[in-house]
C-alpha positions in Angstrom: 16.7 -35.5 47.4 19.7 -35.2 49.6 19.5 -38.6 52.0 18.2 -36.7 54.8 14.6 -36.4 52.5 15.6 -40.0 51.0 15.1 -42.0 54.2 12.1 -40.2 55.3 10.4 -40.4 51.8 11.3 -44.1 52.2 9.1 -43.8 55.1 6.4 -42.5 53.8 6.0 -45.2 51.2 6.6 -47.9 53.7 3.6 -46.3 55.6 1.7 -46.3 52.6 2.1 -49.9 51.9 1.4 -51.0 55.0 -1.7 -48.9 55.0 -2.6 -50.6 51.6 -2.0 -53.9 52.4 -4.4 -53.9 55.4 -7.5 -51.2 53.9 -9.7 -53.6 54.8 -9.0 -53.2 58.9 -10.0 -49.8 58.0 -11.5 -48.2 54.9 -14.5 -48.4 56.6 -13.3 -45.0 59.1 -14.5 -41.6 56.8 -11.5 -39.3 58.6 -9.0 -42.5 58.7 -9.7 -42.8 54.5 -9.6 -39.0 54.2 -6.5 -38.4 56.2 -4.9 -41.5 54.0 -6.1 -39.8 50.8 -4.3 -36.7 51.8 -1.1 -38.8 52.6 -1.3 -40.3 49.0 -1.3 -36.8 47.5 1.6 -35.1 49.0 3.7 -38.6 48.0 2.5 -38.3 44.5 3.5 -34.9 44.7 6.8 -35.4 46.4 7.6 -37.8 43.9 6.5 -35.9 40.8 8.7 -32.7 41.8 11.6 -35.0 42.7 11.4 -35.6 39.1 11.6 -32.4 38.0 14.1 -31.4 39.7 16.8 -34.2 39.6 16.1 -35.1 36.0 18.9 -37.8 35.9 17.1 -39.6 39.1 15.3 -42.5 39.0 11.6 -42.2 39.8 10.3 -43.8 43.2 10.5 -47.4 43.1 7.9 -49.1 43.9 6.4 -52.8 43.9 4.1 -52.9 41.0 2.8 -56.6 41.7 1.8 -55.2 45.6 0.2 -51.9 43.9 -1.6 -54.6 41.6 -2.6 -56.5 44.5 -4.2 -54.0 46.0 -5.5 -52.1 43.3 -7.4 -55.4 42.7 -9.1 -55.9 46.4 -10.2 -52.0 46.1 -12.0 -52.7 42.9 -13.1 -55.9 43.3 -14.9 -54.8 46.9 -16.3 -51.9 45.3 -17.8 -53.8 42.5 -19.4 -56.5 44.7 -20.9 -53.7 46.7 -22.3 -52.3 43.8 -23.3 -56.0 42.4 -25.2 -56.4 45.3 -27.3 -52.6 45.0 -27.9 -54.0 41.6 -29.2 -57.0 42.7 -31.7 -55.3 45.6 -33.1 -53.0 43.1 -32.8 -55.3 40.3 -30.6 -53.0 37.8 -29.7 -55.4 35.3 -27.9 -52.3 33.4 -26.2 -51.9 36.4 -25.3 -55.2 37.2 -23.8 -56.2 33.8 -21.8 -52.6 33.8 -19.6 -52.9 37.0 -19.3 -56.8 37.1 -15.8 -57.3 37.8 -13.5 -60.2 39.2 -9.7 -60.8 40.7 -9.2 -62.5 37.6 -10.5 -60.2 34.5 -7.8 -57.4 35.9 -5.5 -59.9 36.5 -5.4 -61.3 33.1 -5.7 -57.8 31.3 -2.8 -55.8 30.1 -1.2 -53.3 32.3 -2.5 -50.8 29.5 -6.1 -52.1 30.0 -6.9 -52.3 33.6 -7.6 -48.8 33.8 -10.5 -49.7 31.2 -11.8 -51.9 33.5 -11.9 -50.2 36.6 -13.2 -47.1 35.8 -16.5 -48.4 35.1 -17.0 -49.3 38.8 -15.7 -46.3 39.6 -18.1 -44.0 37.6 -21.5 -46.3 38.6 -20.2 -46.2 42.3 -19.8 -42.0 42.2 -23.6 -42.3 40.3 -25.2 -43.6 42.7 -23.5 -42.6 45.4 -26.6 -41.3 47.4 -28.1 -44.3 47.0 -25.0 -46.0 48.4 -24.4 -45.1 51.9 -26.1 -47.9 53.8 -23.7 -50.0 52.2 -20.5 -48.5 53.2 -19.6 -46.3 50.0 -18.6 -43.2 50.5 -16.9 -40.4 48.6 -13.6 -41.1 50.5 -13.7 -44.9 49.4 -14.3 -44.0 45.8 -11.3 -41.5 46.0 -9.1 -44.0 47.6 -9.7 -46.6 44.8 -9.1 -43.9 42.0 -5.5 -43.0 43.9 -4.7 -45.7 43.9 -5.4 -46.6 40.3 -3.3 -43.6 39.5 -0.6 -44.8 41.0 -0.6 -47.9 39.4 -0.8 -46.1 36.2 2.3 -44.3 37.5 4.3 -47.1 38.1 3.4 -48.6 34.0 4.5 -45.0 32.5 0.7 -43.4 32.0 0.3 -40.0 33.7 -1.0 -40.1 36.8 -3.8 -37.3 38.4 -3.6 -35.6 41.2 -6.8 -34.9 42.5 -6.4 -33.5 45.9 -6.6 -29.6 45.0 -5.6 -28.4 48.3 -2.1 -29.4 47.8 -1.9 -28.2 44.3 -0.2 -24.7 44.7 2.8 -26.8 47.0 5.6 -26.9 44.5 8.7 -26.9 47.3 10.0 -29.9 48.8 10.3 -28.6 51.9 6.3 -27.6 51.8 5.7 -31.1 50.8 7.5 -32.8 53.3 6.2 -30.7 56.0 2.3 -31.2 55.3 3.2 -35.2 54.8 4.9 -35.4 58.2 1.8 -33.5 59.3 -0.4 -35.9 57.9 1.6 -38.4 59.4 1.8 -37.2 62.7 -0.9 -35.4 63.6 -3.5 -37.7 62.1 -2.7 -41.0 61.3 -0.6 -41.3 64.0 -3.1 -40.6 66.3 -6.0 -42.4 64.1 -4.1 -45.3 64.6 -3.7 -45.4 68.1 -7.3 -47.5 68.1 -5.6 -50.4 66.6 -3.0 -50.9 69.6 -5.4 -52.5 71.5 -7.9 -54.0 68.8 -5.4 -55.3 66.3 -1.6 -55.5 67.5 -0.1 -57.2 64.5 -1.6 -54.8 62.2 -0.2 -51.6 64.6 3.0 -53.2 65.2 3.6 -53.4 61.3 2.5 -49.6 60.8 5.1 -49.1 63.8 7.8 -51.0 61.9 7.1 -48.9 58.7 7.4 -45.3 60.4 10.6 -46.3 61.7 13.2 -44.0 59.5 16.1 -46.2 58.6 19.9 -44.1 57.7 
């Protein structure tokens, strides 16, 4: 990337942080989790053909403790959610299946946390249907696997990229167009709710989309 592409890439993952670090304030929005899946995509792509390209570049740093942090709150919610559908229709198989804490994937080998997420992720896409009055939805499950892949990216195991509508995009310039799309034309805009309803959280996504040379 020349350092034009650099600082806006740099951008992008700020973005995605702060996106990450506050899912909570809203994971809970279908298009807001939809249009943030999308975004994830395109920088997994980004990133990937970056290292095709400029084979003697290093590959996107990134905090791996912060992507471990929030690997863990995605997984851990989905499970309790799932924990508690067990409990309501008394699945023991269920139960014991996707029972999962902060501290089992915090204790576990970076090798191994995959192992124990996927689990939650496989029982939650099962009973999916059965899961909507409790705030599951196809987009959460897809954020939670994204972000598990990018974890896996960040300890050397190949990462997946699900999102087939972006699969044909090979060109940087492609990429970076649909991402800036993504960027501004939907979250920018999705976010626009939080101005008024949460100010610290829209002030930090402000920060992030800032491009610093």
């Amino acid at each position: 990337m020349n350092k034009t592409r650099t600082n806006q890439f740099r951008m992008f993952l700020a973005t995605q942080e702060t996106l990450d670090s506050n899912s909570a304030l809203w994971n809970g929005i279908p298009v807001m989790l939809s249009s943030k899946n999308d975004f994830d995509e395109l920088i997994q792509r980004i990133a990937a053909v970056n290292e095709k390209t400029m084979s003697n570049s290093k590959a996107v740093t990134a905090d791996k403790a912060l992507m471990l942090k929030n690997l863990i709150e995605k997984a851990v919610t989905v499970s309790g959610i799932l924990q508690a559908y067990a409990a309501v229709t008394e699945d023991v198989q269920l139960a014991g299946k996707v029972q999962l804490t902060k501290t089992d994937i915090e204790r576990a080998r970076e090798t191994d946390v995959e192992a124990l997420i996927a689990p939650v992720i496989d029982e939650a896409r099962k009973e999916l249907v059965n899961l909507a009055d409790y705030g599951v939805s196809e987009e959460l499950i897809v954020e939670l696997e994204t972000t598990l892949d990018d974890y896996k990216a960040l300890i050397g195991q190949p990462r997946t990229v699900r999102n087939q509508a972006f699969a044909a995009m090979t060109l940087m310039d492609e990429l970076f167009d649909a991402c800036n799309d993504v960027v501004k034309n939907k979250l920018d805009k999705l976010m626009i709710r939080f101005k008024f309803t949460n100010t610290e959280f829209y002030s930090e996504y402000e920060r992030a989309r800032t491009i610093v040379d």
